[in-house]
C-alpha positions as CSV (number, residue, x, y, z in Angstrom):
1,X,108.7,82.0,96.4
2,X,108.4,84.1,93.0
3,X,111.0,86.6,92.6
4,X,109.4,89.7,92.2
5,X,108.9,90.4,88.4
6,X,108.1,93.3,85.9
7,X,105.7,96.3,88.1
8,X,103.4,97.3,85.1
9,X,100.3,99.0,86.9
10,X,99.8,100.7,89.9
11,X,97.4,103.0,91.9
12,X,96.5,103.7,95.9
13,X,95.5,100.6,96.6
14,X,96.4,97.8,94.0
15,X,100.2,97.2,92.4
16,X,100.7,94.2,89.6
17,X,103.4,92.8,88.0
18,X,104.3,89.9,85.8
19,X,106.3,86.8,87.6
20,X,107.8,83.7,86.0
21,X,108.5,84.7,83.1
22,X,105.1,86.3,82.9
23,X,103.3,83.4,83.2
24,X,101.6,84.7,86.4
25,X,99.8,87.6,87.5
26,X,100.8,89.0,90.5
27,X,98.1,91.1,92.1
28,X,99.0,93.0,95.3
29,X,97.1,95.1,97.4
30,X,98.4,98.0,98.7
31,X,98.0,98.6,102.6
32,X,96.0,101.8,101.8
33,X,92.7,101.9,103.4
34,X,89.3,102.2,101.6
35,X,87.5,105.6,103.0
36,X,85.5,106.3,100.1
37,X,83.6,104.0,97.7
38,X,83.0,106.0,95.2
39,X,87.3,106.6,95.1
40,X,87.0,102.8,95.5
41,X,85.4,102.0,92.3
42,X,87.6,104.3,90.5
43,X,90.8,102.6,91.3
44,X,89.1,99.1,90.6
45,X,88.7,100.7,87.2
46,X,91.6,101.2,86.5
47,X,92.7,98.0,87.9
48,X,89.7,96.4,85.3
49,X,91.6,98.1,82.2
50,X,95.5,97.3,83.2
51,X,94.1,93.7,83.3
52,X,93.2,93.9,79.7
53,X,96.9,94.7,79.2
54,X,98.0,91.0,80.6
55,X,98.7,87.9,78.4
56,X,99.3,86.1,81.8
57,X,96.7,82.8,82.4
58,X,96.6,82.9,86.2
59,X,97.0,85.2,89.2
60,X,97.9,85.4,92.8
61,X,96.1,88.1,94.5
62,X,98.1,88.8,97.6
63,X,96.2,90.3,100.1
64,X,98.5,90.7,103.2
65,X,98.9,94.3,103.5
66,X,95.2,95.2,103.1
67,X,93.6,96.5,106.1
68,X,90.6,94.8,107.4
69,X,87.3,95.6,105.7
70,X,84.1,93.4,106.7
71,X,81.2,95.9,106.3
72,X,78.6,95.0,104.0
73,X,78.6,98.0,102.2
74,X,82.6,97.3,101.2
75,X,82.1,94.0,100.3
76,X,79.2,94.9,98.2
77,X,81.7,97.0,96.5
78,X,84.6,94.7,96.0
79,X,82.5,92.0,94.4
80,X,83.5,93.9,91.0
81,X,87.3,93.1,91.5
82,X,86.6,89.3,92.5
83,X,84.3,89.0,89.1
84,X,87.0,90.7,86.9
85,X,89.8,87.8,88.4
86,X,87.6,85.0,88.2
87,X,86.6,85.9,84.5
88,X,89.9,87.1,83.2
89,X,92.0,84.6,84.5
90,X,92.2,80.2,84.4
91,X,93.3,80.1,88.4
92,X,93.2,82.6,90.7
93,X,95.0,82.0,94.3
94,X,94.3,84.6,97.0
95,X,97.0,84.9,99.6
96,X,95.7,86.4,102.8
97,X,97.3,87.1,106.4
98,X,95.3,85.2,108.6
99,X,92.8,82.7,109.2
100,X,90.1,85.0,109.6
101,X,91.3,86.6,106.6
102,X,90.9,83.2,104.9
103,X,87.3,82.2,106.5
104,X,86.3,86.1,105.2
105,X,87.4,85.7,101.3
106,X,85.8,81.8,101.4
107,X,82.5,83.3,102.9
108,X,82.7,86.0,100.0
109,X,83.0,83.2,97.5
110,X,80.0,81.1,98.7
111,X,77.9,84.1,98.4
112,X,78.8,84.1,95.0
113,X,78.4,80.7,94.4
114,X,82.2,80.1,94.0
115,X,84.6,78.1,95.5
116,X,88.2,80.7,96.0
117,X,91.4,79.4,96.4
118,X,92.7,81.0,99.3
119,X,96.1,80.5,101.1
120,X,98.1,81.4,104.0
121,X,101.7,80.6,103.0
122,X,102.8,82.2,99.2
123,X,104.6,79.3,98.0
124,X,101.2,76.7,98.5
125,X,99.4,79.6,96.4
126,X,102.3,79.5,93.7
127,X,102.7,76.0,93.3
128,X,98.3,75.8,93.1
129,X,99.1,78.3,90.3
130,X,101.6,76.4,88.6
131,X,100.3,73.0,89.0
132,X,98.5,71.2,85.7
């Protein structure tokens, strides 16, 4: 496992920080729930310009300590968030909780004709990261 690194941004519901050497993006999310959308959007925002800030060529969005969300109208909104990662970044690994948690983020990608990464155990998503 990645030894926790340099905490540059953070808001309710998303924390990064820089790990190995700042070679990867580590993208947490906060166990905050989503109420509002519209609060929602803000803090993906500002999540959109710390990324900006980052020199770092992949990411590991960790997921874990996210409350479940399945409703169509919150997945309609986090769309913006997956399209910033997958634009921004070479590899993206997403680190979830549980196997429904896994079968939820790969249904999300096929909607959007993409193919996530998405693990259960941290150091399979690190060493996907790290790998040539």
């Amino acid at each position: 496992m990645a030894a926790a690194g340099e905490r540059f941004f953070e808001n309710q519901l998303f924390r990064l920080e820089h790990d190995l050497d700042g070679a990867l993006l580590r993208i947490t999310r906060t166990t905050a729930p989503v109420d509002n959308l519209d609060a929602f959007s803000e803090r993906v925002a500002e999540l959109g310009r710390a990324l900006e800030r980052t020199h770092a060529r992949v990411a590991l969005m960790d997921l874990r300590g996210a409350p479940g969300r399945n409703d169509p109208e919150f997945e309609a909104a986090s769309s913006t968030w997956r399209r910033l990662l997958g634009a921004r970044f070479a590899k993206v690994a997403v680190l979830v909780r549980t196997q429904a948690g896994r079968l939820q983020v790969q249904r999300l990608g096929r909607q959007e004709h993409r193919e996530p990464h998405v693990f259960l155990d941290e150091n399979e998503a690190i060493e996907y990261l790290t790998s040539p």
